[in-house]
Backbone bond lengths (Angstrom), bond angles and torsions (degrees), N, CA, C in turn:
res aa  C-N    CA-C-N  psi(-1)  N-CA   C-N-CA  omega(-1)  CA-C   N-CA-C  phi
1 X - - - 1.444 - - 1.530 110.56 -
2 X 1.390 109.93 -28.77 1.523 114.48 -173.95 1.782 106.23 -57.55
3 X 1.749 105.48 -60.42 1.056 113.34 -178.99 1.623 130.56 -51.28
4 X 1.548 101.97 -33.39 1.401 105.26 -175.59 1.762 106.15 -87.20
5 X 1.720 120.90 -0.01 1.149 110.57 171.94 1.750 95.19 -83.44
6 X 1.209 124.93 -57.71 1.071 152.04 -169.68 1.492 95.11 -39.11
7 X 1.297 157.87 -39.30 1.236 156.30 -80.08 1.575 73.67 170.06
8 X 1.322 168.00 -81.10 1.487 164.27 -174.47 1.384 87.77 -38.13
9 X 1.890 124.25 -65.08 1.717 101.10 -147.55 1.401 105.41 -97.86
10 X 1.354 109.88 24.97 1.510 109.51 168.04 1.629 98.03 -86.57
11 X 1.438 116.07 -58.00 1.055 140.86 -148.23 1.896 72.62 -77.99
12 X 1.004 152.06 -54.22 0.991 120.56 154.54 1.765 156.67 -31.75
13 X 1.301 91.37 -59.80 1.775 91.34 153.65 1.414 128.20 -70.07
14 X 1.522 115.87 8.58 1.343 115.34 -178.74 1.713 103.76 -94.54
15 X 1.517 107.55 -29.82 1.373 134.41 155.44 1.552 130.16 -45.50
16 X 1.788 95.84 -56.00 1.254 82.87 172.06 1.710 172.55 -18.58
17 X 1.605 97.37 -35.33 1.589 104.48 169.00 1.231 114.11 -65.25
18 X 1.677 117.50 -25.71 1.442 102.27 -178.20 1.610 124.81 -96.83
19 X 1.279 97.93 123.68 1.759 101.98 -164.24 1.476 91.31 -75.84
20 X 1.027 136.16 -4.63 1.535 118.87 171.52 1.273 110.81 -56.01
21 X 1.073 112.55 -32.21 1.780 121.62 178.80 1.447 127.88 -80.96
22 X 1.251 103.01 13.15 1.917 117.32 -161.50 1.167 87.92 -73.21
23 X 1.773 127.58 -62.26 1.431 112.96 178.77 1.075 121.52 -54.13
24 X 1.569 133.74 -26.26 1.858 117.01 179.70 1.276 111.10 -69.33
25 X 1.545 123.29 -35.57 1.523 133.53 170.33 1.614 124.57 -48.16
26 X 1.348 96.72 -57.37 1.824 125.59 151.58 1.784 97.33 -25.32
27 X 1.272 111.72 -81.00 1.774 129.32 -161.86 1.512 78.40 -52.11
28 X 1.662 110.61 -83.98 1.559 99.57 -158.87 1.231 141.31 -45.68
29 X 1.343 125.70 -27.35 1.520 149.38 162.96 1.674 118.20 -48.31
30 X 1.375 92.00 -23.48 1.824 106.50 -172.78 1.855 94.91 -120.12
31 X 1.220 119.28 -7.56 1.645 100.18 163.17 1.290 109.40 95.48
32 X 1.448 123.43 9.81 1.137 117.19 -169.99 1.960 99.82 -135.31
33 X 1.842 86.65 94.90 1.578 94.02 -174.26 1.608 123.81 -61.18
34 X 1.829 113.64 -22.24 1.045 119.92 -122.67 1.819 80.28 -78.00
35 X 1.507 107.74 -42.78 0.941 138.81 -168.13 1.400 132.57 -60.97
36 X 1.869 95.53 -29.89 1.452 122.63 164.44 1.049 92.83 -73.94
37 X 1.531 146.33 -46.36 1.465 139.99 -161.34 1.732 100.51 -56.60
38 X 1.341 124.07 -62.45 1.487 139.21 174.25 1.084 95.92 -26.21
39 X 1.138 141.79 -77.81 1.719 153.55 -112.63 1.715 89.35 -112.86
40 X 1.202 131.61 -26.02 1.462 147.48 178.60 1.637 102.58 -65.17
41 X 1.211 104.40 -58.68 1.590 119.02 -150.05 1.360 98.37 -87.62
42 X 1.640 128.74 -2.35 1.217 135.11 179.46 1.354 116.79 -89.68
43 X 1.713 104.36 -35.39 1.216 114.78 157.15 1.565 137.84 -68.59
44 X 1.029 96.04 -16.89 1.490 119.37 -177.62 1.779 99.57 -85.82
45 X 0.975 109.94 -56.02 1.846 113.47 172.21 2.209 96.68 -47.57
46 X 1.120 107.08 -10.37 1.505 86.92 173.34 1.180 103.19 -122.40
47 X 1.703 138.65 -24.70 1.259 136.53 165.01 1.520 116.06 -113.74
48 X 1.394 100.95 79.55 1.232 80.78 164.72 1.472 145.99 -121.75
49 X 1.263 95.96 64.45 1.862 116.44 -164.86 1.643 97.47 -118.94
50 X 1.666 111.95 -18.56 1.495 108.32 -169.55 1.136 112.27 -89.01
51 X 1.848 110.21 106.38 1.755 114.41 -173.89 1.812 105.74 -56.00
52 X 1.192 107.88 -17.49 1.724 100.28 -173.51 1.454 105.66 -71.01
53 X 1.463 119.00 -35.73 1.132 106.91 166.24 1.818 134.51 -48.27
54 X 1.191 98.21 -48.82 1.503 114.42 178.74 1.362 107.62 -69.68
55 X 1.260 133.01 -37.55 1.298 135.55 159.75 1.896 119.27 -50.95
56 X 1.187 102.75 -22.89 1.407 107.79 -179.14 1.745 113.77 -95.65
57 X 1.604 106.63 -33.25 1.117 121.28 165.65 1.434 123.47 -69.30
58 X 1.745 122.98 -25.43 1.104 132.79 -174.29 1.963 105.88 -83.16
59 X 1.771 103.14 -40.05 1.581 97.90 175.65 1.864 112.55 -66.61
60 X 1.385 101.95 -17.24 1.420 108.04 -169.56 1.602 110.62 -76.14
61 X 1.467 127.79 -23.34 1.116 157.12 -158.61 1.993 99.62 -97.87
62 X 1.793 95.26 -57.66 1.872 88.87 153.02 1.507 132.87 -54.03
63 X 0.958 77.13 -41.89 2.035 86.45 175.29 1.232 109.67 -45.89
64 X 1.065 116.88 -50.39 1.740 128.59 -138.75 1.787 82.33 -114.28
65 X 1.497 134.83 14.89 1.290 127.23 158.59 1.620 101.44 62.51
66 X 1.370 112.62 37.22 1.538 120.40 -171.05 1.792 104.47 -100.72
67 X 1.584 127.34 62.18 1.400 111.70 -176.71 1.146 118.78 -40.99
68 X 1.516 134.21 -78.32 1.142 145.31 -178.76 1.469 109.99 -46.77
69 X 1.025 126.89 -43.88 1.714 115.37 166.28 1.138 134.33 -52.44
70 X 1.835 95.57 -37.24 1.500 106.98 176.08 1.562 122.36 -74.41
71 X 1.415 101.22 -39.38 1.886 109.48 -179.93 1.882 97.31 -52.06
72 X 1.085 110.04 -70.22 1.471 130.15 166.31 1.371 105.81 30.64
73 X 2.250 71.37 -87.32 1.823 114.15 -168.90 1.916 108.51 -47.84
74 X 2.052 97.82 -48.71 1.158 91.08 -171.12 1.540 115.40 -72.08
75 X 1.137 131.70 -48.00 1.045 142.24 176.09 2.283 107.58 -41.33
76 X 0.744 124.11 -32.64 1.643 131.29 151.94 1.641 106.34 -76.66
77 X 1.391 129.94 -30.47 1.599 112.19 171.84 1.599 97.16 -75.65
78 X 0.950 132.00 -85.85 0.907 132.96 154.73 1.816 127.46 29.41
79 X 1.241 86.56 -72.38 2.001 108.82 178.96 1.343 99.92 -82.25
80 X 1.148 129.12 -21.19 1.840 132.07 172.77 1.547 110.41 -101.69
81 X 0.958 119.69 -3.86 1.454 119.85 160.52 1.114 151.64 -15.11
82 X 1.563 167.79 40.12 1.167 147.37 -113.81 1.598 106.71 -139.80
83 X 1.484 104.84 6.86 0.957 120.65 161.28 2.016 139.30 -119.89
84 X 1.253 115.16 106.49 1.642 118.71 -165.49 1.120 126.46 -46.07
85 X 1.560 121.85 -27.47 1.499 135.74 147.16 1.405 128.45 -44.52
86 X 1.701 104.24 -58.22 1.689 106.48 172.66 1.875 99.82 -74.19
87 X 1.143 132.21 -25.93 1.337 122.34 176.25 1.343 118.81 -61.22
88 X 1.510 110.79 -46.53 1.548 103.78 170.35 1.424 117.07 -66.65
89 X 1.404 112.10 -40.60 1.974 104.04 -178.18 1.628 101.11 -54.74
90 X 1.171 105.77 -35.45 1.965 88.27 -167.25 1.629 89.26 -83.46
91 X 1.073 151.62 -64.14 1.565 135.72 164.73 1.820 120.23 8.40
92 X 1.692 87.53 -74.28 1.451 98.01 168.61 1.720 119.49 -63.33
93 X 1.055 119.92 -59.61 1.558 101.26 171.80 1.231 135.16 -49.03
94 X 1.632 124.08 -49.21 1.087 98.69 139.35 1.425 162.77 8.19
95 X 1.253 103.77 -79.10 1.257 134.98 171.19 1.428 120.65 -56.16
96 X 1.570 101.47 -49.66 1.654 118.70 176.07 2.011 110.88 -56.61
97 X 1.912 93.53 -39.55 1.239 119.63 -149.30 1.612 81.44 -89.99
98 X 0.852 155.00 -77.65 1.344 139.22 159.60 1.457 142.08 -7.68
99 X 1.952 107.72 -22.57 1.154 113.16 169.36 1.247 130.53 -100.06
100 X 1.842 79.42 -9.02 1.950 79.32 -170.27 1.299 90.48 -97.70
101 X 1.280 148.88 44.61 1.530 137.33 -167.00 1.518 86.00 -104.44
């Protein structure tokens, strides 16, 4: 649990410049993912080519004990990818997310 918070507020400050996201930050800061998910997916209706997004939406989907939401998310970070680092983390979740089903 440590890691996958740890791994949200990175994946958060990597986020940061975009204030479109102030409310998902807002939700997450107060513990209430369900809500960050809402305010997430709104942003995503305007970007949705940015795998960091889906990567942020996919740990948010772990949180909330969401398998199938989460493979989903990664599986779209993943396919939007352009980076070999975020390709392997969604690889590995996956993978993880596949065993515990």
């Amino acid at each position: 649990m440590k890691t996958l918070i740890s791994s949200i507020l990175f994946c958060s400050f990597l986020l940061a410049q975009n204030n479109d996201l102030d409310p998902t930050f807002s939700a997450m800061n107060q513990g209430n993912y369900g809500k960050a998910l809402e305010s997430l997916n709104l942003v995503i209706t305007t970007d949705s080519k940015n795998a960091e997004l889906y990567r942020l939406k996919a740990m948010l989907h772990e949180s909330l004990a969401e398998t199938q939401e989460a493979l989903s998310a990664w599986r779209m970070c993943k396919k939007l990818s352009k980076n070999n680092s975020l390709t392997l983390e969604a690889n590995n979740h996956i993978q993880l997310l596949r065993q515990s089903k």
